[in-house]
C-alpha positions as CSV (number, residue, x, y, z in Angstrom):
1,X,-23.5,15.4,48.3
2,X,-20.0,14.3,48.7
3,X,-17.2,14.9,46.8
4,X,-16.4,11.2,45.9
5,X,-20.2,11.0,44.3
6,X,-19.7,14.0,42.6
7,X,-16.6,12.9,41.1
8,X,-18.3,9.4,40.0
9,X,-21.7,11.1,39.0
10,X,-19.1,13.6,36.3
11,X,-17.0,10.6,35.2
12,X,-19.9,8.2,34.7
13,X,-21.9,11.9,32.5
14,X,-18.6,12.0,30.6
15,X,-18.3,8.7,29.7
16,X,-21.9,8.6,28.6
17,X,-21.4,11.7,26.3
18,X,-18.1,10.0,25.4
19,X,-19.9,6.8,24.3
20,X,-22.6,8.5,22.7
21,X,-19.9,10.7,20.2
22,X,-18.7,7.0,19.4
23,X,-22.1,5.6,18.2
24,X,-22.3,8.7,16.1
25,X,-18.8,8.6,14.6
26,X,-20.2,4.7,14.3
27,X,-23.1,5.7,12.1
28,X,-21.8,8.4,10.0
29,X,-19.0,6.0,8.6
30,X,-21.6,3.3,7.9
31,X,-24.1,5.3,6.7
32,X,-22.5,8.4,5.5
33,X,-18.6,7.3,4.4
34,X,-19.2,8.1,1.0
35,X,-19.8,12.1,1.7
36,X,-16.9,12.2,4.5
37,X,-14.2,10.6,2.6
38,X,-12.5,13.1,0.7
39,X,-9.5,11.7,-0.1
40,X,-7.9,9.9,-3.5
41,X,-10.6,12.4,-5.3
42,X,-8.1,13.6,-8.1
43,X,-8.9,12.6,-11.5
44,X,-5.9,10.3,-12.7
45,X,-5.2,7.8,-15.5
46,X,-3.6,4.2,-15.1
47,X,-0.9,3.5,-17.4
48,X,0.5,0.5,-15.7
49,X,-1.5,-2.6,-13.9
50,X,0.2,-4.9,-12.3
51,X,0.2,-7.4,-9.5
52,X,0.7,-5.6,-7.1
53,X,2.4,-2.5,-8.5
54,X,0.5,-0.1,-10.9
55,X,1.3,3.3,-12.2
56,X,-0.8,6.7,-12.5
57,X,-0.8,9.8,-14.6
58,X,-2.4,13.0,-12.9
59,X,-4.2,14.8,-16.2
60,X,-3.8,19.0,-15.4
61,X,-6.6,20.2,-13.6
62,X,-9.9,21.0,-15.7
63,X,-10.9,24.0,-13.6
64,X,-8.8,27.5,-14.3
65,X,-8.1,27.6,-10.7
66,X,-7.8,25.3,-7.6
67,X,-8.7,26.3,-4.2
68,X,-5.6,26.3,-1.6
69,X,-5.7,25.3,2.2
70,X,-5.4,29.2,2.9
71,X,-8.6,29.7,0.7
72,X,-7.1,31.3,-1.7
73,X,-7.2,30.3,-5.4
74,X,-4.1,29.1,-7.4
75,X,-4.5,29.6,-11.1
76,X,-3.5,26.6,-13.0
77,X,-0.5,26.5,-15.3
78,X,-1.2,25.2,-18.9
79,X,2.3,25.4,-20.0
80,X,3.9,21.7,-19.1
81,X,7.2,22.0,-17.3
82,X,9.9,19.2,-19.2
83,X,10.7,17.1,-16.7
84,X,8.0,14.5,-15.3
85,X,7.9,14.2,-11.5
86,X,7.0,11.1,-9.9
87,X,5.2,10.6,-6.6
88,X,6.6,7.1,-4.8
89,X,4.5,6.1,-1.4
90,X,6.1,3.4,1.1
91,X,5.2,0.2,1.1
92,X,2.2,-0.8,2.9
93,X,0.1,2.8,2.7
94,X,-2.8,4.3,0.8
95,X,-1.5,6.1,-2.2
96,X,-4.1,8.7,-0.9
97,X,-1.0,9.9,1.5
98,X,-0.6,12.5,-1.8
99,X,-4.3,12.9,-2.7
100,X,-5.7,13.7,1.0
101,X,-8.6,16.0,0.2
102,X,-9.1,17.8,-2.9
103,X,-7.8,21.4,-1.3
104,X,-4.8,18.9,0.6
105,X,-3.3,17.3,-3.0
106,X,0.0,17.4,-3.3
107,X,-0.8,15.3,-6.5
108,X,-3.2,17.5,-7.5
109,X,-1.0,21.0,-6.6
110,X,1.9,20.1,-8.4
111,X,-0.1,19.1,-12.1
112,X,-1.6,22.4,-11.5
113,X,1.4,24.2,-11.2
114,X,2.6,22.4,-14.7
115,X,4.3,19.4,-13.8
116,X,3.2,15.8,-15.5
117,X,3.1,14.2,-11.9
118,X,3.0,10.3,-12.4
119,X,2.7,8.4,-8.9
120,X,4.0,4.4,-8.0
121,X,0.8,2.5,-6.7
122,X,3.1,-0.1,-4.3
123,X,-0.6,-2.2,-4.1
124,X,-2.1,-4.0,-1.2
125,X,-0.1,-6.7,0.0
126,X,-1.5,-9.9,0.2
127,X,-0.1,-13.4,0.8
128,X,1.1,-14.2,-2.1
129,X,3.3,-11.2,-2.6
130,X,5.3,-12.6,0.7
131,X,7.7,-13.9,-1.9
132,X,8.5,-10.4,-2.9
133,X,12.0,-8.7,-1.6
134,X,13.2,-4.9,-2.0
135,X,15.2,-6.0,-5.0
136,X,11.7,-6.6,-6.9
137,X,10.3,-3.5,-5.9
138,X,13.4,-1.1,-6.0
139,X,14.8,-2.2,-9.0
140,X,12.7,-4.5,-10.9
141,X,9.3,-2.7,-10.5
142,X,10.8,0.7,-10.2
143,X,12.6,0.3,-13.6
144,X,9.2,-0.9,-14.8
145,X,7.5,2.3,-13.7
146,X,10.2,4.6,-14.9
147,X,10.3,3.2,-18.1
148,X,6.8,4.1,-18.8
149,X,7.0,7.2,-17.5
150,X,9.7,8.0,-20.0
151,X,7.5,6.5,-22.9
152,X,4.2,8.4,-21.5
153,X,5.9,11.7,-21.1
154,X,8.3,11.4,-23.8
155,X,11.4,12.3,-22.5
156,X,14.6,10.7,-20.4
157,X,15.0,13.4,-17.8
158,X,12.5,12.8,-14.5
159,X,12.5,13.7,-11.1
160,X,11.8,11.6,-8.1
161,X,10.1,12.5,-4.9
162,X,9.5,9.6,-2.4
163,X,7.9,10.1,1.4
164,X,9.2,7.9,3.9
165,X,10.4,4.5,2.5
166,X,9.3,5.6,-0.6
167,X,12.3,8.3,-0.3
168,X,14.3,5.0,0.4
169,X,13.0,3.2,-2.4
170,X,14.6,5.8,-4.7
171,X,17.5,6.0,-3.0
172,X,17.9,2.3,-3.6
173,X,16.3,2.4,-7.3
174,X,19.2,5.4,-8.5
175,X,21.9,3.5,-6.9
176,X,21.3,0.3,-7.8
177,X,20.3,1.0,-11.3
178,X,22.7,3.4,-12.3
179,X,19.9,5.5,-13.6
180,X,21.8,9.2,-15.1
181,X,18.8,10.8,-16.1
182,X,17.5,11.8,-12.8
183,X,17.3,15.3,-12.7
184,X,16.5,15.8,-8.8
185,X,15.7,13.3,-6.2
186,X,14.2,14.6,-3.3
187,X,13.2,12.8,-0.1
188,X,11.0,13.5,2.5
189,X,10.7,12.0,6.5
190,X,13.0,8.9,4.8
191,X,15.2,7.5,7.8
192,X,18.5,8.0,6.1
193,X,21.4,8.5,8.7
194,X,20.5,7.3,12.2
195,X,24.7,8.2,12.9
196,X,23.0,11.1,15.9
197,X,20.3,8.7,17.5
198,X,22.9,7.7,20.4
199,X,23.4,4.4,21.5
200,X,21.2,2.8,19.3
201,X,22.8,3.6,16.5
202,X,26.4,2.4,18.0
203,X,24.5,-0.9,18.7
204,X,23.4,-1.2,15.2
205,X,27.0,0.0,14.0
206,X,28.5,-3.2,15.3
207,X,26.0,-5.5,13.4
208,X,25.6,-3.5,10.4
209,X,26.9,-4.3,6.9
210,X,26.4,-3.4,3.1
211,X,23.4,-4.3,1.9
212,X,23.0,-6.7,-1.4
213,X,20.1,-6.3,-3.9
């Protein structure tokens, strides 16, 4: 047999396998989605529900310990630590970005290692919240959630730790509001300072200007 049929006798086997891992992908997530998603599992509490923003308080862990990625088991902390922390998502994702699987939670990890961990719900955009601008989410909604934070947990003092444009968010929400009793504010993968990135960020030099809430 020549090589040519070979080579399209192997291609048209691999697509056929190929085809048949799709179908069964397929099936599983009709038929069996509720056993193989694992994530947004954690136990929380809503304390704000809005339209679109809501707010959530992650209760400590009920177990003594909770298994870590390494399979190891982390004892949980019963003693609170004083200063709230609270998880903010971009705009536009699943909340479940800090709840992945129960053994995956940064949610879950840092309740059990004490900390009152409260997380910003952004919603899922719809039509009607095309009205919205970044002044209504990083100031008026923010202030919304942070206040009830403060009244939930009792105290002034909280720390903020947003991923991506939620690190932005914050950024926007301490400026803008003045806020003083931010303990720490820590961002993560947030596109800050784009001054390295070459000539794309001379480009956008020339065109850029403050920005107004």
């Amino acid at each position: 047999m020549s090589n040519p049929i070979k080579q399209a006798l192997q291609r048209a086997r691999e697509a056929r396998e190929h085809a048949g891992t799709v179908a069964g992908n397929a099936l599983d997530w009709v038929f069996l989605r509720g056993s193989l998603v694992q994530s947004g599992l954690t136990p929380y509490e809503t304390l704000l529900s809005g339209d679109p923003m809501s707010l959530r308080y992650y209760p400590p862990p009920y177990e003594d310990e909770i298994p870590l990625p390494d399979g190891s088991l982390l004892p949980v902390q019963r003693e609170r630590h004083p200063v709230p922390l609270v998880l903010v998502p971009p705009l536009g994702v699943t909340t479940e970005s800090f709840d992945l699987m129960p053994h995956r939670s940064l949610a879950r990890y840092m309740s059990a290692r004490g900390f009152h961990v409260y997380l910003i719900d952004w919603g899922t955009p719809e039509r009607r919240h095309a009205r919205l601008r970044l002044k209504d989410y990083s100031l008026d909604m923010f202030s919304e959630a942070v206040a009830e934070v403060r009244r939930h947990a009792g105290v002034k003092d909280i720390s903020l730790m947003g991923w991506c444009m939620g690190g932005l968010l914050s950024l926007m929400y301490a400026g803008a509001s003045g806020d003083q009793h931010i303990r720490n504010l820590i961002t993560v993968a947030s596109p800050i300072d784009f001054r390295g990135s070459g000539m794309p960020a001379k480009l956008a030099s020339l065109v850029s200007k403050p920005a107004h809430l």
